[in-house]
ZADO-1210 file (C-alpha; in nm, 4 decimals, padded with zeros to 6 digits):
<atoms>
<atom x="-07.5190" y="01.2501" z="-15.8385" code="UNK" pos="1"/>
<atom x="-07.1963" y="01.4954" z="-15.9121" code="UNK" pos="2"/>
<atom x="-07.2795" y="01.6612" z="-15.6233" code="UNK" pos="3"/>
<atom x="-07.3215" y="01.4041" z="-15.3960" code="UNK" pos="4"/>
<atom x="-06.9892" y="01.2331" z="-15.4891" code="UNK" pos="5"/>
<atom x="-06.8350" y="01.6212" z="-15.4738" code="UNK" pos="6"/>
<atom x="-06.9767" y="01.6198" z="-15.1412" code="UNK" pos="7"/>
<atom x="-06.8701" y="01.2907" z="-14.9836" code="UNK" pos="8"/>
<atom x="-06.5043" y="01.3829" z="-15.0831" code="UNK" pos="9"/>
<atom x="-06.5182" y="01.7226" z="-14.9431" code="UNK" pos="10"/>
<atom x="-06.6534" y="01.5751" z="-14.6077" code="UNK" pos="11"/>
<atom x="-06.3926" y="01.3103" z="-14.5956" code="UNK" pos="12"/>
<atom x="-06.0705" y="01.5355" z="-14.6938" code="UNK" pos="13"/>
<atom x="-06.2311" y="01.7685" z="-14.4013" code="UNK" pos="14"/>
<atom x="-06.1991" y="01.4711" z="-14.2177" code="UNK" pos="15"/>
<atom x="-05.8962" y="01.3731" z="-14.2147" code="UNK" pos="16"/>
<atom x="-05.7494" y="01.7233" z="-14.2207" code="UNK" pos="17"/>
<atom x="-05.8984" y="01.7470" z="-13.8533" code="UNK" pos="18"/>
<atom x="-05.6359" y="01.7809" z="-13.5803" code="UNK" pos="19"/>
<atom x="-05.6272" y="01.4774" z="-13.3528" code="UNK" pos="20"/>
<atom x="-05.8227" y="01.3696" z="-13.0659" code="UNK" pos="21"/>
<atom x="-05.5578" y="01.5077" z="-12.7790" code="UNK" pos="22"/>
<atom x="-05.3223" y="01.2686" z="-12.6311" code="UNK" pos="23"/>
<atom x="-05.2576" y="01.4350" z="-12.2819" code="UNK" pos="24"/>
<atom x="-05.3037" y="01.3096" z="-11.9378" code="UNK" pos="25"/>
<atom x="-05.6482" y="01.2352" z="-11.8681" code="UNK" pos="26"/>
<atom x="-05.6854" y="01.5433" z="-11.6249" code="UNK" pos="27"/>
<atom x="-06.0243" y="01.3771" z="-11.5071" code="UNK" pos="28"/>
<atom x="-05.9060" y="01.1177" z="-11.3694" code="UNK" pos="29"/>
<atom x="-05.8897" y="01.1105" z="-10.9499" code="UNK" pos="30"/>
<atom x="-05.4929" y="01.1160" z="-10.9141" code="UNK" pos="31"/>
<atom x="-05.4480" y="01.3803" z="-11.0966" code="UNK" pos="32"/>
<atom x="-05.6785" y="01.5806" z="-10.8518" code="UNK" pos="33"/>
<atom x="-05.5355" y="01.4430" z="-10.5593" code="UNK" pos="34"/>
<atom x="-05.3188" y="01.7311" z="-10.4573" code="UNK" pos="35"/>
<atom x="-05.5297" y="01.9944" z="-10.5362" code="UNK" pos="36"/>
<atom x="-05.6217" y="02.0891" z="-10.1765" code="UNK" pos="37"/>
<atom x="-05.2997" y="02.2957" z="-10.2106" code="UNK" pos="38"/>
<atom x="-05.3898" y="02.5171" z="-10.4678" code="UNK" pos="39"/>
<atom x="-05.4810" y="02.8805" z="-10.3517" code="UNK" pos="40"/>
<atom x="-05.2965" y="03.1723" z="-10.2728" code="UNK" pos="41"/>
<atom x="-05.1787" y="03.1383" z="-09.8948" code="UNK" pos="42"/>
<atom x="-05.0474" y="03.2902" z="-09.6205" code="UNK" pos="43"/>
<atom x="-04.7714" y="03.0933" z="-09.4584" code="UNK" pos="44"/>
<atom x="-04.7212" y="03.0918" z="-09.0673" code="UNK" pos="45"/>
<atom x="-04.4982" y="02.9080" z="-08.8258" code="UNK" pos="46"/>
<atom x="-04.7631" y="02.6461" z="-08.5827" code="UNK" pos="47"/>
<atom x="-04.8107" y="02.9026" z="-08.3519" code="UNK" pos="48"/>
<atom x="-04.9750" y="03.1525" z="-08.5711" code="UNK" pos="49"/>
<atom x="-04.7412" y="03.4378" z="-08.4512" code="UNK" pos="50"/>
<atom x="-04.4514" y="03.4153" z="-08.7513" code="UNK" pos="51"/>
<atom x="-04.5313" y="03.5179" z="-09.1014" code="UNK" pos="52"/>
<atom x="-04.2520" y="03.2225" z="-09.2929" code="UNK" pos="53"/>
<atom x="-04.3999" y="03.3195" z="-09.6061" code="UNK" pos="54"/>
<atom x="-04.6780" y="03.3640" z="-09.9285" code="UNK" pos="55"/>
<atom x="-04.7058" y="03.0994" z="-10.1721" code="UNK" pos="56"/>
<atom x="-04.9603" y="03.0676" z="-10.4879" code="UNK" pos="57"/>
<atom x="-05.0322" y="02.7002" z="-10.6098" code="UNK" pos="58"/>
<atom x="-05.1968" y="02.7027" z="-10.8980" code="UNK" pos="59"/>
<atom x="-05.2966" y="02.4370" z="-11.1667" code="UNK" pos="60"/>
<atom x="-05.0894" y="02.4028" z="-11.5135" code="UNK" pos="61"/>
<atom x="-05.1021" y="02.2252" z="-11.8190" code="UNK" pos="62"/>
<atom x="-05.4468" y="02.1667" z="-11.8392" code="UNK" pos="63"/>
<atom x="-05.4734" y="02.0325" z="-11.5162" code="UNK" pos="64"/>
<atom x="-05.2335" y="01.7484" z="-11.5216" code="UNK" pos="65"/>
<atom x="-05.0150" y="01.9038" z="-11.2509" code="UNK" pos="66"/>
<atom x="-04.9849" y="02.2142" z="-11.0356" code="UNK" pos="67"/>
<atom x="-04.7031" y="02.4561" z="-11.0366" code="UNK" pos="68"/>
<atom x="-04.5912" y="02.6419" z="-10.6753" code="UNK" pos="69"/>
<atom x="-04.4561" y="02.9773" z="-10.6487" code="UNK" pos="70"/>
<atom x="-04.2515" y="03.0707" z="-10.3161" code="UNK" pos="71"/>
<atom x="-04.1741" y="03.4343" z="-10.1714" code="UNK" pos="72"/>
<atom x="-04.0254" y="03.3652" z="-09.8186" code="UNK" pos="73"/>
<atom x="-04.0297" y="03.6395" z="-09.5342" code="UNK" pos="74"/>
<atom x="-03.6212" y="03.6097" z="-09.4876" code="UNK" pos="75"/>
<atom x="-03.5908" y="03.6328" z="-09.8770" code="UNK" pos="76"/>
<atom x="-03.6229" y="03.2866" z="-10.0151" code="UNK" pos="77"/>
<atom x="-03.7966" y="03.2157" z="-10.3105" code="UNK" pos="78"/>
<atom x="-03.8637" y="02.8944" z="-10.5264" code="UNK" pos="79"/>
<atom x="-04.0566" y="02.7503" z="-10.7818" code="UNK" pos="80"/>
<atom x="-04.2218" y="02.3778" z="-10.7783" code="UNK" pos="81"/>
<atom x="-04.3990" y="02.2069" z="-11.0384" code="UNK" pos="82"/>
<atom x="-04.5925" y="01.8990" z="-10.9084" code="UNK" pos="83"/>
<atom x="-04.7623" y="01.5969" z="-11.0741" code="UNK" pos="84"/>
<atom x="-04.8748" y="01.2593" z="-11.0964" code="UNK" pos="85"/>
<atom x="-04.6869" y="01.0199" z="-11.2958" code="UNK" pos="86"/>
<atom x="-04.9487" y="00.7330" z="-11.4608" code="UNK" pos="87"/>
<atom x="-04.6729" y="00.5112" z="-11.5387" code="UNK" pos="88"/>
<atom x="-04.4719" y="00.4885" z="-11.2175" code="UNK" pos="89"/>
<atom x="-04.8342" y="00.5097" z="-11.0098" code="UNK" pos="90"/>
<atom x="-04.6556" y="00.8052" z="-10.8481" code="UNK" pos="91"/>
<atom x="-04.6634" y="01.1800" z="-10.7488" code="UNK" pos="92"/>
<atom x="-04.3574" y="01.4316" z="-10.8305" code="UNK" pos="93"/>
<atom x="-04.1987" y="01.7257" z="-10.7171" code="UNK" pos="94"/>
<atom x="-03.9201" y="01.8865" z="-10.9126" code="UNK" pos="95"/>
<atom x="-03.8440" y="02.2338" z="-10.6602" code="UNK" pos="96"/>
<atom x="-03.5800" y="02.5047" z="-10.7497" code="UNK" pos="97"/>
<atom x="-03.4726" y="02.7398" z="-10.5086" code="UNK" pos="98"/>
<atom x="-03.2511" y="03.0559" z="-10.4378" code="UNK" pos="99"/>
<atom x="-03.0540" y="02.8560" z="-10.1607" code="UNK" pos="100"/>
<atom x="-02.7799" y="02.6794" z="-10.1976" code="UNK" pos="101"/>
<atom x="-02.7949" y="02.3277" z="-10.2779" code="UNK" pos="102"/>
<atom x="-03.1492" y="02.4670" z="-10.4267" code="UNK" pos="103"/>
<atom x="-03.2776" y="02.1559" z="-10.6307" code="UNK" pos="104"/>
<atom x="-03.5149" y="01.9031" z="-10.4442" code="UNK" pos="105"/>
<atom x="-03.6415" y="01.5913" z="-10.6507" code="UNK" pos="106"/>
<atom x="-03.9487" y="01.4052" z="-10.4573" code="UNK" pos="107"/>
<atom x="-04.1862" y="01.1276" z="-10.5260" code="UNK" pos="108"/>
<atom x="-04.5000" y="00.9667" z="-10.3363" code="UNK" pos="109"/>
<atom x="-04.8577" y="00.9955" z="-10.2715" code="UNK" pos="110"/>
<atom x="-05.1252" y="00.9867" z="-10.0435" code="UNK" pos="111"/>
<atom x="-05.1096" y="00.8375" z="-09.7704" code="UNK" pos="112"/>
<atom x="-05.3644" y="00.8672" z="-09.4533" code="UNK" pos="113"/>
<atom x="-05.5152" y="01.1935" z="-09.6778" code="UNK" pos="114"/>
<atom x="-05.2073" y="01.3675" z="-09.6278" code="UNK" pos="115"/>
<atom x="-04.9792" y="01.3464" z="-09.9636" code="UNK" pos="116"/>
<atom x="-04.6245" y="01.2445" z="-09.8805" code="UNK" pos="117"/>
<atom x="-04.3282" y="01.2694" z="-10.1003" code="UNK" pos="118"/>
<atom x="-03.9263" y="01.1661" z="-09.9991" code="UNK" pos="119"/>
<atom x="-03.6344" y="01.2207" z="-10.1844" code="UNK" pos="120"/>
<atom x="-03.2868" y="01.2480" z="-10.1063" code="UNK" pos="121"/>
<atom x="-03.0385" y="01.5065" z="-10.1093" code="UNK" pos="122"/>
<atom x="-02.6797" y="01.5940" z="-10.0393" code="UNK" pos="123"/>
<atom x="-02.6684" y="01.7231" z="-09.6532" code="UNK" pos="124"/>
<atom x="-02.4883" y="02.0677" z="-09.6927" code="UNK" pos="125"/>
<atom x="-02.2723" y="02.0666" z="-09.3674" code="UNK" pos="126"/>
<atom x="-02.1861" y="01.6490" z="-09.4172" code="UNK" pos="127"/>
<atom x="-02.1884" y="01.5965" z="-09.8250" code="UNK" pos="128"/>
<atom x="-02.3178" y="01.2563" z="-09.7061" code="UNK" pos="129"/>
<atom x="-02.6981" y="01.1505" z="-09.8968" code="UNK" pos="130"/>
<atom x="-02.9840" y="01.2942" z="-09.6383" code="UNK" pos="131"/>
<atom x="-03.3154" y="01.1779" z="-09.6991" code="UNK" pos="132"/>
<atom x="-03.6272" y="01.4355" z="-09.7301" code="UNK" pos="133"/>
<atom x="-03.9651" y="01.3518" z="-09.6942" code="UNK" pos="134"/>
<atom x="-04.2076" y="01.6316" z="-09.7212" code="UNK" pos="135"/>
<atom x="-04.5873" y="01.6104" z="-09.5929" code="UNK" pos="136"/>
<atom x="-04.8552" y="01.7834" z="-09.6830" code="UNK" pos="137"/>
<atom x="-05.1983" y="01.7920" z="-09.4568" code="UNK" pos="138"/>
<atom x="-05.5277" y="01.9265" z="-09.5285" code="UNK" pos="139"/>
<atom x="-05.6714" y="02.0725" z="-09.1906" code="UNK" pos="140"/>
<atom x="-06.0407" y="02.0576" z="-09.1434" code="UNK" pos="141"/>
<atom x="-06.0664" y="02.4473" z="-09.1336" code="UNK" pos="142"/>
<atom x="-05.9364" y="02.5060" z="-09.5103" code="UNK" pos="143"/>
<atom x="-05.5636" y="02.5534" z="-09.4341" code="UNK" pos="144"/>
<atom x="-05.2830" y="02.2971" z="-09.5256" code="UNK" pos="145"/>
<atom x="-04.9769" y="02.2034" z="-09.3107" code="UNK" pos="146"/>
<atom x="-04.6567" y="02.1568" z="-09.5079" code="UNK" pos="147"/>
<atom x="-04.4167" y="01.9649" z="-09.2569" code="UNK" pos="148"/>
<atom x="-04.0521" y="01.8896" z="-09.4010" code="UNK" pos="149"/>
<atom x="-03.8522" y="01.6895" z="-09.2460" code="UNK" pos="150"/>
<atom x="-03.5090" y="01.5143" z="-09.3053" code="UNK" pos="151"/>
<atom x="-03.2831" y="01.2215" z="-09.1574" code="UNK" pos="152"/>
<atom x="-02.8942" y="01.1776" z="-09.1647" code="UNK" pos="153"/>
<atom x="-02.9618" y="00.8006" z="-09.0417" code="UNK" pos="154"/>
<atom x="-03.1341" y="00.6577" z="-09.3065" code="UNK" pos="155"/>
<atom x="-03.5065" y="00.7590" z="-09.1598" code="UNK" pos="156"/>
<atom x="-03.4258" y="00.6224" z="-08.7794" code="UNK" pos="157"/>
<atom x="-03.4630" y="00.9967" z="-08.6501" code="UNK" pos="158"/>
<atom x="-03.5718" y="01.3076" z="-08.8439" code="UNK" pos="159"/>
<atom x="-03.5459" y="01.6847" z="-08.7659" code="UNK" pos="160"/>
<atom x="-03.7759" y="01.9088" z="-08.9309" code="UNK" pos="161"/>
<atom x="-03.6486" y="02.1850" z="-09.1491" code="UNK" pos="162"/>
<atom x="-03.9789" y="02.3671" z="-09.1799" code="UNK" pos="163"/>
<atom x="-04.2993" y="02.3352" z="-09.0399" code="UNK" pos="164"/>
<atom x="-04.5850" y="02.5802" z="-09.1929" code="UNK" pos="165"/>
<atom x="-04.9255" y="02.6378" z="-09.1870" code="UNK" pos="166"/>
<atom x="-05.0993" y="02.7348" z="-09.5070" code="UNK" pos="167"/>
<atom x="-05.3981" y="03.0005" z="-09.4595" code="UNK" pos="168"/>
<atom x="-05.5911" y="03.1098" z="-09.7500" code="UNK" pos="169"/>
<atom x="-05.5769" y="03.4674" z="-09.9139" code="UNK" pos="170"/>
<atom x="-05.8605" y="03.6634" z="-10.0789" code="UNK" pos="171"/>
<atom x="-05.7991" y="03.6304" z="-10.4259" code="UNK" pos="172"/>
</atoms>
Protein backbone atom coordinates (compact mmCIF):
# COMPACT_ATOMS: atom_id res chain seq x y z
CA UNK A 1 0.00 0.00 0.00
CA UNK A 2 3.37 2.26 0.72
CA UNK A 3 4.20 1.74 -2.57
CA UNK A 4 1.27 2.51 -4.24
CA UNK A 5 0.78 5.84 -2.37
CA UNK A 6 4.85 6.37 -3.12
CA UNK A 7 3.86 5.81 -6.56
CA UNK A 8 0.80 7.99 -7.13
CA UNK A 9 2.90 10.98 -5.74
CA UNK A 10 5.82 10.33 -7.87
CA UNK A 11 3.47 10.20 -10.99
CA UNK A 12 1.71 13.34 -10.04
CA UNK A 13 4.93 15.59 -9.04
CA UNK A 14 6.16 14.18 -12.66
CA UNK A 15 3.14 15.64 -13.68
CA UNK A 16 3.09 18.74 -12.95
CA UNK A 17 6.82 19.24 -13.43
CA UNK A 18 5.99 18.64 -17.27
CA UNK A 19 6.60 21.66 -19.49
CA UNK A 20 3.38 23.02 -20.97
CA UNK A 21 1.31 22.11 -23.82
CA UNK A 22 2.89 24.93 -26.41
CA UNK A 23 1.07 28.08 -26.87
CA UNK A 24 2.23 29.09 -30.47
CA UNK A 25 0.33 29.76 -33.56
CA UNK A 26 -1.48 26.87 -34.67
CA UNK A 27 0.90 26.33 -37.77
CA UNK A 28 -1.85 23.82 -39.12
CA UNK A 29 -4.18 25.89 -39.64
CA UNK A 30 -4.91 27.04 -43.61
CA UNK A 31 -3.78 30.84 -43.26
CA UNK A 32 -0.85 30.19 -42.04
CA UNK A 33 -0.04 28.10 -45.24
CA UNK A 34 -1.42 30.46 -47.48
CA UNK A 35 1.74 32.03 -48.73
CA UNK A 36 3.75 29.21 -48.94
CA UNK A 37 3.77 28.95 -52.76
CA UNK A 38 6.70 31.39 -52.34
CA UNK A 39 8.96 29.40 -50.53
CA UNK A 40 11.93 27.91 -52.63
CA UNK A 41 15.07 29.11 -53.72
CA UNK A 42 14.45 31.18 -57.06
CA UNK A 43 15.80 32.68 -59.80
CA UNK A 44 14.46 36.14 -60.41
CA UNK A 45 13.93 37.53 -64.07
CA UNK A 46 12.43 40.64 -65.57
CA UNK A 47 8.79 39.36 -67.77
CA UNK A 48 10.67 38.82 -70.65
CA UNK A 49 12.93 36.14 -69.41
CA UNK A 50 16.09 37.92 -70.79
CA UNK A 51 17.22 40.00 -67.35
CA UNK A 52 18.55 38.19 -64.37
CA UNK A 53 16.90 41.10 -61.37
CA UNK A 54 17.92 38.74 -58.85
CA UNK A 55 18.08 35.26 -56.36
CA UNK A 56 15.92 35.09 -53.48
CA UNK A 57 15.42 32.03 -50.83
CA UNK A 58 11.96 31.98 -48.96
CA UNK A 59 12.00 29.75 -46.49
CA UNK A 60 9.66 28.85 -43.49
CA UNK A 61 10.53 30.07 -39.73
CA UNK A 62 9.34 29.68 -36.42
CA UNK A 63 7.83 26.54 -36.71
CA UNK A 64 5.94 27.37 -39.54
CA UNK A 65 3.96 30.31 -38.42
CA UNK A 66 5.60 32.61 -40.98
CA UNK A 67 8.24 32.63 -43.69
CA UNK A 68 11.34 34.69 -43.73
CA UNK A 69 12.80 36.12 -47.42
CA UNK A 70 16.30 36.63 -48.19
CA UNK A 71 17.21 39.10 -51.23
CA UNK A 72 20.61 39.26 -53.30
CA UNK A 73 19.79 41.65 -56.26
CA UNK A 74 21.88 41.60 -59.61
CA UNK A 75 22.70 45.62 -59.27
CA UNK A 76 23.67 44.95 -55.54
CA UNK A 77 20.55 45.18 -53.49
CA UNK A 78 19.88 43.03 -50.80
CA UNK A 79 17.03 42.69 -48.13
CA UNK A 80 15.54 40.64 -45.69
CA UNK A 81 11.55 40.01 -45.18
CA UNK A 82 9.87 38.16 -42.61
CA UNK A 83 6.19 37.40 -43.50
CA UNK A 84 3.14 36.16 -41.53
CA UNK A 85 -0.33 35.88 -40.75
CA UNK A 86 -1.71 37.78 -37.96
CA UNK A 87 -4.89 35.63 -36.19
CA UNK A 88 -6.05 38.60 -34.46
CA UNK A 89 -6.23 41.29 -37.12
CA UNK A 90 -7.43 38.31 -39.80
CA UNK A 91 -4.40 39.64 -41.71
CA UNK A 92 -1.06 38.87 -43.52
CA UNK A 93 2.33 40.94 -42.77
CA UNK A 94 5.37 41.97 -44.24
CA UNK A 95 8.02 43.74 -42.24
CA UNK A 96 11.08 44.19 -45.31
CA UNK A 97 14.55 45.80 -44.60
CA UNK A 98 16.67 46.79 -47.25
CA UNK A 99 20.17 48.26 -48.26
CA UNK A 100 18.38 51.25 -50.11
CA UNK A 101 17.57 54.18 -48.87
CA UNK A 102 14.35 54.72 -47.32
CA UNK A 103 14.89 50.70 -46.84
CA UNK A 104 11.94 49.78 -44.41
CA UNK A 105 8.55 48.61 -46.05
CA UNK A 106 5.60 47.70 -43.58
CA UNK A 107 2.63 45.72 -45.56
CA UNK A 108 -0.55 44.01 -44.69
CA UNK A 109 -3.30 41.90 -46.70
CA UNK A 110 -4.17 38.61 -48.02
CA UNK A 111 -5.41 36.64 -50.66
CA UNK A 112 -7.24 37.79 -52.91
CA UNK A 113 -8.23 36.06 -56.46
CA UNK A 114 -5.21 33.32 -55.32
CA UNK A 115 -2.77 35.90 -55.65
CA UNK A 116 -1.74 37.32 -51.98
CA UNK A 117 -1.82 41.10 -51.91
CA UNK A 118 -0.35 43.31 -49.34
CA UNK A 119 -0.34 47.59 -49.36
CA UNK A 120 1.34 49.77 -47.20
CA UNK A 121 2.46 53.15 -47.39
CA UNK A 122 5.62 54.84 -47.51
CA UNK A 123 7.36 58.17 -47.74
CA UNK A 124 7.96 58.85 -51.71
CA UNK A 125 11.79 59.61 -51.80
CA UNK A 126 11.85 62.40 -54.53
CA UNK A 127 8.25 64.12 -52.95
CA UNK A 128 8.44 63.28 -48.93
CA UNK A 129 4.66 63.18 -49.52
CA UNK A 130 2.89 59.42 -48.13
CA UNK A 131 2.98 56.97 -51.44
CA UNK A 132 1.03 54.00 -51.18
CA UNK A 133 2.61 50.36 -52.02
CA UNK A 134 0.78 47.47 -52.77
CA UNK A 135 2.77 44.44 -53.58
CA UNK A 136 1.25 41.22 -55.43
CA UNK A 137 2.26 38.06 -55.44
CA UNK A 138 0.97 35.34 -58.23
CA UNK A 139 1.40 31.74 -58.43
CA UNK A 140 1.79 30.81 -62.26
CA UNK A 141 0.50 27.48 -63.33
CA UNK A 142 4.09 26.30 -64.35
CA UNK A 143 5.65 26.51 -60.65
CA UNK A 144 7.05 30.08 -60.82
CA UNK A 145 5.60 33.14 -58.87
CA UNK A 146 5.23 36.75 -60.17
CA UNK A 147 6.05 39.41 -57.61
CA UNK A 148 4.51 42.73 -59.15
CA UNK A 149 5.10 46.01 -56.96
CA UNK A 150 3.53 48.74 -57.63
CA UNK A 151 2.97 52.27 -56.06
CA UNK A 152 0.61 55.46 -56.41
CA UNK A 153 1.34 59.21 -55.55
CA UNK A 154 -2.62 59.79 -55.99
CA UNK A 155 -4.02 57.90 -53.44
CA UNK A 156 -4.39 54.49 -55.73
CA UNK A 157 -6.09 56.47 -58.92
CA UNK A 158 -2.89 55.50 -61.08
CA UNK A 159 0.06 53.26 -60.12
CA UNK A 160 3.55 52.75 -61.68
CA UNK A 161 5.28 49.65 -61.01
CA UNK A 162 8.62 49.66 -59.32
CA UNK A 163 9.44 46.04 -60.03
CA UNK A 164 7.97 43.43 -61.86
CA UNK A 165 9.72 39.78 -61.46
CA UNK A 166 9.27 36.45 -62.25
CA UNK A 167 10.22 33.83 -59.72
CA UNK A 168 11.78 30.47 -61.30
CA UNK A 169 12.75 27.71 -59.11
CA UNK A 170 16.44 26.58 -58.33
CA UNK A 171 17.74 23.05 -57.70
CA UNK A 172 18.20 22.90 -54.19
Amino acid sequence: MHRLSLAAALASSTALAAPPPATGCPASASEYHQFDFWIGKWEVRDPSGKTVLGHSRIEAVSDGCGISEHWLGAKGSNGVSYNAWDVESGRWHQFWIGNQPNGVLQLAGGMVQGSMVLNGTKRNAQTGKPQQQRITWTPGQDGSVRQHWQASDDDGNTWTTAFDGIYRRQAE
